[in-house]
C-alpha positions, 0 to 999 in steps of 0.5 A, spaced: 951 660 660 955 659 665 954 658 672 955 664 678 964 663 676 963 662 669 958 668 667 961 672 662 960 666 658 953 666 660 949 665 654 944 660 652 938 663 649 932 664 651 928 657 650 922 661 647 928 666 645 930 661 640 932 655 639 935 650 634 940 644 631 940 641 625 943 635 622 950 632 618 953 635 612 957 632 606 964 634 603 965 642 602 963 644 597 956 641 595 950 644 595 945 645 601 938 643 596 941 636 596 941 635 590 946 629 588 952 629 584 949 629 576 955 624 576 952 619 582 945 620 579 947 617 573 951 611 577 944 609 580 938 610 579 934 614 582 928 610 583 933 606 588 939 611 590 938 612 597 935 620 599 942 625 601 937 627 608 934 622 612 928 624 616 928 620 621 934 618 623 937 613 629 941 616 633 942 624 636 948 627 639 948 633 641 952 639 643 952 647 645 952 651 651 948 651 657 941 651 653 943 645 651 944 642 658 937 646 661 942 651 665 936 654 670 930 651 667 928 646 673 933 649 679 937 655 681 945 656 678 944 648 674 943 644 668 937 640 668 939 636 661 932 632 662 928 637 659 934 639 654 930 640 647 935 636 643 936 629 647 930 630 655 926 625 658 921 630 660 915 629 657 913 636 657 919 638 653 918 633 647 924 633 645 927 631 639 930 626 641 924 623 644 920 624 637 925 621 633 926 615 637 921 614 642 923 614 650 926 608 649 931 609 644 932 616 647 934 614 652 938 608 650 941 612 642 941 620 645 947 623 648 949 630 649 955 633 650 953 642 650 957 645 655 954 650 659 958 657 658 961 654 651 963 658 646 964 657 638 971 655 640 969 649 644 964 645 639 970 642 636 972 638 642 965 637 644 964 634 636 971 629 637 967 626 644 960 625 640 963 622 634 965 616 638 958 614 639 957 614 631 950 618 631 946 618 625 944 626 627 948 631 630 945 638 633 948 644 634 947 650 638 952 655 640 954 663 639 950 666 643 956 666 649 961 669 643 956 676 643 955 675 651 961 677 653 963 683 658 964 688 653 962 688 645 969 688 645 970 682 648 965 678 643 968 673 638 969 676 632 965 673 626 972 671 622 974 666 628 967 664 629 967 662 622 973 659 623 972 655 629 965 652 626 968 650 620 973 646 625 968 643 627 964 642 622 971 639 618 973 634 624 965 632 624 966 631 616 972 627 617 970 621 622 963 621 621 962 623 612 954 621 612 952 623 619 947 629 619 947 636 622 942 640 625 945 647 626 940 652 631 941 660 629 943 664 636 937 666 639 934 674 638 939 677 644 936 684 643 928 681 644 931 677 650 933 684 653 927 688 651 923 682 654 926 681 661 926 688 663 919 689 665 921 684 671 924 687 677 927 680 679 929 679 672 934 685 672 936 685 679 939 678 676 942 680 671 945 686 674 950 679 677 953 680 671 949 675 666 950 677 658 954 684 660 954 686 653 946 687 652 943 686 658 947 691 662 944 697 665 937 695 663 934 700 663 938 705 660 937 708 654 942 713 652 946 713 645 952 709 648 947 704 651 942 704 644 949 703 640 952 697 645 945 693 644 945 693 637 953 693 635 951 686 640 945 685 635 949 686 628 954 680 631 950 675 633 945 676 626 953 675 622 954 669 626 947 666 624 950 668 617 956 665 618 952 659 620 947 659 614 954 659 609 958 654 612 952 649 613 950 651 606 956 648 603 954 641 605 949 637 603 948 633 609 946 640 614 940 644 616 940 651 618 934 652 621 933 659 617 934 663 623 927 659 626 931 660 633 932 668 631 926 669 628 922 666 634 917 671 637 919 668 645 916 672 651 917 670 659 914 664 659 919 661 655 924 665 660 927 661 666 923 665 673 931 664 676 935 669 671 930 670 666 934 670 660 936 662 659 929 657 657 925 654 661 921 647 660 916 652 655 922 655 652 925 648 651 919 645 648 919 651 643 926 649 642 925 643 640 918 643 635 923 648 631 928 643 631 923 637 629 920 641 623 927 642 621 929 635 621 924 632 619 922 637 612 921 634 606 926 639 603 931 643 607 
């Protein structure tokens, strides 16, 4: 999300509403389950062939948007990357990269790229800084300011959205052919709306134009204002899809399954200063999802 000038980007998605990354992918076409290639299992022997996923890996660069960066999770209107799920500090968070690495080694082999108010456009450009750092693991989170936009008719369409993230994807693949990916579905933007609305703060904040397309005029219930907030659903339940075919194709990237989506958040996990961005609670959420994710046995 953006911050006051940018907010038509705006759009993490709620810590608790969600949250995600996953890590590296291999050539195209190969297979999600990770199985090898019958061709290299006959070239070496299982027993000593290393495994296509490494659950613990050395070094995380991440990239997104503003929940990415903590936007309002410690102050008004600004990032807060220390208690980022993906790459913090802050020990109430835990985050992935504190998990994987130790405090030391997060903050000596963890870097974070998002930026707040990106959008599927922008990853390819964040991707291109963090392969320079050659991490052993990159998080993805973004699309959720392609649906927050000022009208339905302003959201990305889910052809570019495949596009751009294959982008990116493809340039990652190019400079980087073993690094792991771990890809974030977008948050529940519907469940974020229905959350928030009971807060008359909360409404008045979004009334500065946070999220438009769903979270404007709140309280309506009207046809109009029903078939807006689920034409927003539907798109962002076709990026998750775009993100779970595209990461599929690659045997070194994770989806989390729609973990972030399916994650049943509610204000606690909502920044108190726009309550729609995650809060510490939200990022600690954010990050248990992503660390189950990377460090399962199988995808």
């Amino acid at each position: 999300m953006r911050k006051r000038s940018h907010r038509s980007r705006a759009a993490g998605a709620v810590a608790a509403a969600a949250v995600l990354a996953v890590a590296g992918c291999d050539a195209a076409g190969d297979s999600a389950s990770g199985a090898r290639d019958p061709g290299a299992r006959a070239a070496r022997p299982s027993a000593s062939a290393a495994p296509v996923w490494d659950r613990g890996p050395d070094s995380i660069a991440a990239v997104g948007d503003s929940v990415t960066r903590g936007f309002d999770a410690c102050a008004v209107l600004s990032d807060c990357p220390e208690v980022s799920w993906a790459t913090g500090s802050d020990a109430a968070v835990d985050s992935l990269a504190v998990r994987l690495l130790g405090v030391t080694g997060a903050a000596q082999r963890s870097w974070n790229y998002a930026v707040t108010g990106a959008r599927m456009a922008d990853l390819t450009g964040q991707i291109t800084q963090a392969v320079l750092r050659k991490p052993q693991l990159v998080t993805v989170m973004a699309g959720a300011n392609d649906a927050c936009r000022a009208t339905t008719g302003a959201m990305t369409s889910v052809a570019d959205f495949r596009a751009q993230f294959q982008e990116a994807m493809d340039t990652l693949r190019q400079a980087l052919p073993k690094t792991q990916v771990y890809v974030a579905s977008v948050p529940n933007l519907k469940r974020l709306w229905s959350q928030g609305r009971g807060n008359p703060l909360g409404k008045q904040i979004w009334k500065l134009g946070i999220c438009p397309s769903m979270l404007g005029d709140a309280d309506a219930l009207d046809p109009s204002a029903v078939e807006r907030r689920d034409t927003v659903q539907k798109r962002v339940e076709a990026y998750n899809e775009v993100l779970a075919q595209v990461c599929a194709k690659d045997r070194r990237c994770r989806f989390d399954h729609n973990a972030v989506f399916d994650y049943r958040f509610g204000t606690e996990q909502l920044s108190h200063w726009d309550w729609f961005h995650p809060s510490r609670n939200g990022q600690a959420r954010l990050a248990e999802i992503a660390y189950r994710t990377v460090t399962a046995k199988s995808p």
